[in-house]
N, C-alpha and C positions, 0 to 999 in steps of 0.2 A: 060836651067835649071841652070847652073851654072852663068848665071848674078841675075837670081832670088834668089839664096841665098845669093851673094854678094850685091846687094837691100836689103834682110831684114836681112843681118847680118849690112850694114848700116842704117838702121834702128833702129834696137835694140841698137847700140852705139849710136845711137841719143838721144833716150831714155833714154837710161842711166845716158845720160851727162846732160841731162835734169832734172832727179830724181834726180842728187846730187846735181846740181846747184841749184834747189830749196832747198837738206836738209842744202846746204850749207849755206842758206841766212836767214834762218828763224833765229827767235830770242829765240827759245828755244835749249836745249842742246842733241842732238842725238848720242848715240850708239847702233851700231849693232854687237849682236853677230852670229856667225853659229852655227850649231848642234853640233860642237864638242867644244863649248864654246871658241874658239878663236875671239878676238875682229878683226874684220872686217872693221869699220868704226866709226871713231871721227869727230862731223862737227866741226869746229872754233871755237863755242863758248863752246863744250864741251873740247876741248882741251884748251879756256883760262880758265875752271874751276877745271880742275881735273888734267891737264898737257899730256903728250905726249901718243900716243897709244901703246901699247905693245904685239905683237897678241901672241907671245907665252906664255904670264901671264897666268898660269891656276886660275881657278871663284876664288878657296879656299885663293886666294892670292891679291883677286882682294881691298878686305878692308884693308889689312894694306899696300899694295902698295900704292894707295891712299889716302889715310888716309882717310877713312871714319867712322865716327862717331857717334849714336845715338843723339837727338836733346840735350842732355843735355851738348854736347862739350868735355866730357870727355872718355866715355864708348866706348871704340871699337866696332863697328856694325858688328855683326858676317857674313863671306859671305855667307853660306847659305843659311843665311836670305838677301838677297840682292834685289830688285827687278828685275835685271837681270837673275840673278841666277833661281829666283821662275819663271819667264818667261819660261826659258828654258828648265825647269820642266812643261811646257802647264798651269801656273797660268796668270790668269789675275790683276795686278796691281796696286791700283788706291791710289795718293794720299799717298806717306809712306814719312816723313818728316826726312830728313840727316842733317848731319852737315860732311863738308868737310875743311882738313886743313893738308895741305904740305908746302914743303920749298916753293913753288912758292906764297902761299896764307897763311900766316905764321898767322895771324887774322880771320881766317876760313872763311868759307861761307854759311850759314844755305839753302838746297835744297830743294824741295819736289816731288818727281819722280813717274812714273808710266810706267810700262812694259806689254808688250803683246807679246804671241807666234807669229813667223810667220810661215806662212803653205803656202805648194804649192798646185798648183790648183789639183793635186791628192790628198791634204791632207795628204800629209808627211811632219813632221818638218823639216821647215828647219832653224828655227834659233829663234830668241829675238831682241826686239828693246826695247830699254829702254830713255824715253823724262824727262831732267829734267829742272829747273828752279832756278836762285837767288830769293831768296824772303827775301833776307836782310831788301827790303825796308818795306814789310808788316810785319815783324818782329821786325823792328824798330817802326813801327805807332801800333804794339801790346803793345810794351813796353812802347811806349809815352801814348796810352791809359790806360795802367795798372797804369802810374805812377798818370795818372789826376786823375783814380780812390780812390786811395789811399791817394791822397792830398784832395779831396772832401768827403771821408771818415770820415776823419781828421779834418777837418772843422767840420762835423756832428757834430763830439763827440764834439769837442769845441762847436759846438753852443748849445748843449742838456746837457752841463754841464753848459754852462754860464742860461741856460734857467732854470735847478735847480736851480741856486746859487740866479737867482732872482726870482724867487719863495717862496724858501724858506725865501729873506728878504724880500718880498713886501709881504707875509705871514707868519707872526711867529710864533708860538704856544708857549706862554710863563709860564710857573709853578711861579705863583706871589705870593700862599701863599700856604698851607699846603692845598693839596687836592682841590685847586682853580686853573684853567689855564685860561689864557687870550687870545682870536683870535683877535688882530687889522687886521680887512679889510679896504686894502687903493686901491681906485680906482674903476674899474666897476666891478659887480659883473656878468660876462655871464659864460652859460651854462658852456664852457669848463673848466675854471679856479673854478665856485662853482662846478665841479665833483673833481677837486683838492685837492681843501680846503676840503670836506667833507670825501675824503679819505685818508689825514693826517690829520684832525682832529679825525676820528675812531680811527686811529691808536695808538695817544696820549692816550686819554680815554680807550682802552682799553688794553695799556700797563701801564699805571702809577693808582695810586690810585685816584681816582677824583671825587669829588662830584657836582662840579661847575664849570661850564662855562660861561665866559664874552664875550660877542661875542659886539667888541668898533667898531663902525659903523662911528667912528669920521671923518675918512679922505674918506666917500663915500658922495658925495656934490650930485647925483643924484641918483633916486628909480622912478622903474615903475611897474606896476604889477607882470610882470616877475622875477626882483629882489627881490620882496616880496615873491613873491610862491619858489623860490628856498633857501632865508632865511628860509622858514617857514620848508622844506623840509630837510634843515642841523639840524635844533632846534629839529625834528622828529626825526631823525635818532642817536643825540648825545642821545635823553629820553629815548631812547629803550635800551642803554645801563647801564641805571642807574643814569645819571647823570642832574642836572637841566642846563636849559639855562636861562643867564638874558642876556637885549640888552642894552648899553648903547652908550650917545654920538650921538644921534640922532640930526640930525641939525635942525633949524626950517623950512629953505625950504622943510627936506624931513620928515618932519611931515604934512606939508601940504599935499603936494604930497599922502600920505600915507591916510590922513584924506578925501583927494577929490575922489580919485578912492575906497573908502569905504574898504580897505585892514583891515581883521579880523586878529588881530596877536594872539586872544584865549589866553592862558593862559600865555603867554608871558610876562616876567614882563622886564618893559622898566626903567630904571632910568639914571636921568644927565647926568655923566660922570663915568669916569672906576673908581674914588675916591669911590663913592655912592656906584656903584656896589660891591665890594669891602669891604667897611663894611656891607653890608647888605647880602655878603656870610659868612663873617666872625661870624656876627649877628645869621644866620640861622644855621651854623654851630653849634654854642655853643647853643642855643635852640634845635637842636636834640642831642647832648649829653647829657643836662641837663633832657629832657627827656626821653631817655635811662636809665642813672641815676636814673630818678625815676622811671620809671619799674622794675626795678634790684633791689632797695629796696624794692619794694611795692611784690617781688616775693620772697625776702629773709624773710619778715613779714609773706608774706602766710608761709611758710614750717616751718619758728618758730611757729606759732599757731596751725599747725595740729599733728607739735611733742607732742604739750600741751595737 
């Protein structure tokens, strides 16, 4: 009998040497505490992270001994809240992110740890093991990702402002004479650019006083159907406000063009150039005042002859 306990008391030190030789080699950071919260065991790499073991430290002392820290490097991480600590208390763990910083690691060390009771096979506590990790490097490839994000942000706004800036000059909306505005379209006119134009030119019309629209077609060298129904669809949408559309500066390719796929521009008045245009708002202008004019007499006559 008594070689058989000497067999498995050598056994169980086999074991033993065995269990630590393994916590000792692994590449994450292991402490164990016992039921009465004395630290029991630091493998290597928890002791090059945190520094040396101290088994009479009681928990309440275990964060500013250490210096442990919430992630923002500054804020003392209270022990109670510790994941050891909550261990020991029968909590499970997972995933609670430290920042560590002593004389030995004076530029701290960003962690992320997780604890669990241990129980004996009676299911009596008997202690805490707490596993934790450097994650410097993933916290560094956070920061390199956050910084790309922010330079790429950045760019955005740069490009979405360079992309107003030429909009608004490869698009102008010009106030040429009293209640007359001019639209030069230079280039192709597709879908996304005429929903553009057509919602800064509402905008113009109907903030300023406006009775006339030049819509100078001088510098569009090409027209397809397409670009006629979305013209004819901006000239729609300025009448409903009030205001006339004239087209001028039509090229003669794209009067062809225009003439061959049988494009209806209905009551659209076309002339030369933005000179033409231009007097001939000016033109129409002073013939509805002048007719105004004669209403306003012709209604000051009526009420002088019914006084009579």
């Amino acid at each position: 009998m008594t070689a058989a306990l000497s067999d498995a008391n050598v056994d169980w030190k086999a074991r033993a040497r065995a269990q630590q030789a393994i916590l000792d080699s692994i590449a994450d950071a292991v402490v164990v505490a016992d039921n009465e919260g004395r630290l029991t065991y630091f493998n290597p790499v928890a002791e090059d992270l945190i520094g040396a073991r101290a088994p009479e430290l009681p928990p309440d002392q275990w964060s500013e001994n250490y210096g442990i820290y919430y992630p923002d490097t500054k804020t003392p991480f209270p022990s109670q809240r510790l994941p050891l600590v909550r261990a020991l208390r029968g909590e499970s763990v997972l995933g609670v992110e430290l920042f560590i910083r002593h004389s030995k690691r004076p530029d701290g060390v960003p962690i992320v740890a997780s604890a669990r009771p241990v129980y004996a096979d009676d299911g009596s506590p008997q202690g805490a093991v707490v596993v934790f990790r450097d994650i410097s490097d993933r916290k560094n490839w956070e920061k390199e990702i956050e910084q790309q994000l922010v330079a790429a942000h950045e760019r955005n706004e740069t490009l979405d402002r360079m992309h107003r800036t030429i909009q608004e000059l490869s698009t102008p909306i010009l106030e040429i004479w009293n209640e007359v505005l001019v639209l030069p379209i230079i280039g192709i006119l597709d879908s996304r650019r005429s929903g553009e134009i057509t919602e800064q030119l509402l905008a113009e019309v109907a903030g300023k006083p406006c009775r006339f629209v030049i819509i100078d077609v001088t510098g569009v060298e090409m027209v397809d159907s397409s670009t006629a129904d979305r013209l004819l669809r901006l000239v729609s949408a300025v009448e409903l406000l009030g205001a006339r559309c004239l087209l001028t500066g039509v090229r003669p390719a794209v009067a062809q063009t225009l003439a061959s796929l049988r494009v209806d521009l209905g009551p659209l008045l076309t002339l030369r150039n933005l000179r033409h245009g231009l007097e001939t708002c000016i033109r129409l202008s002073n013939m509805g005042s002048a007719s105004a004019q004669l209403q306003r007499d012709e209604a000051v006559s009526a009420r002088s002859a019914v006084r009579r």
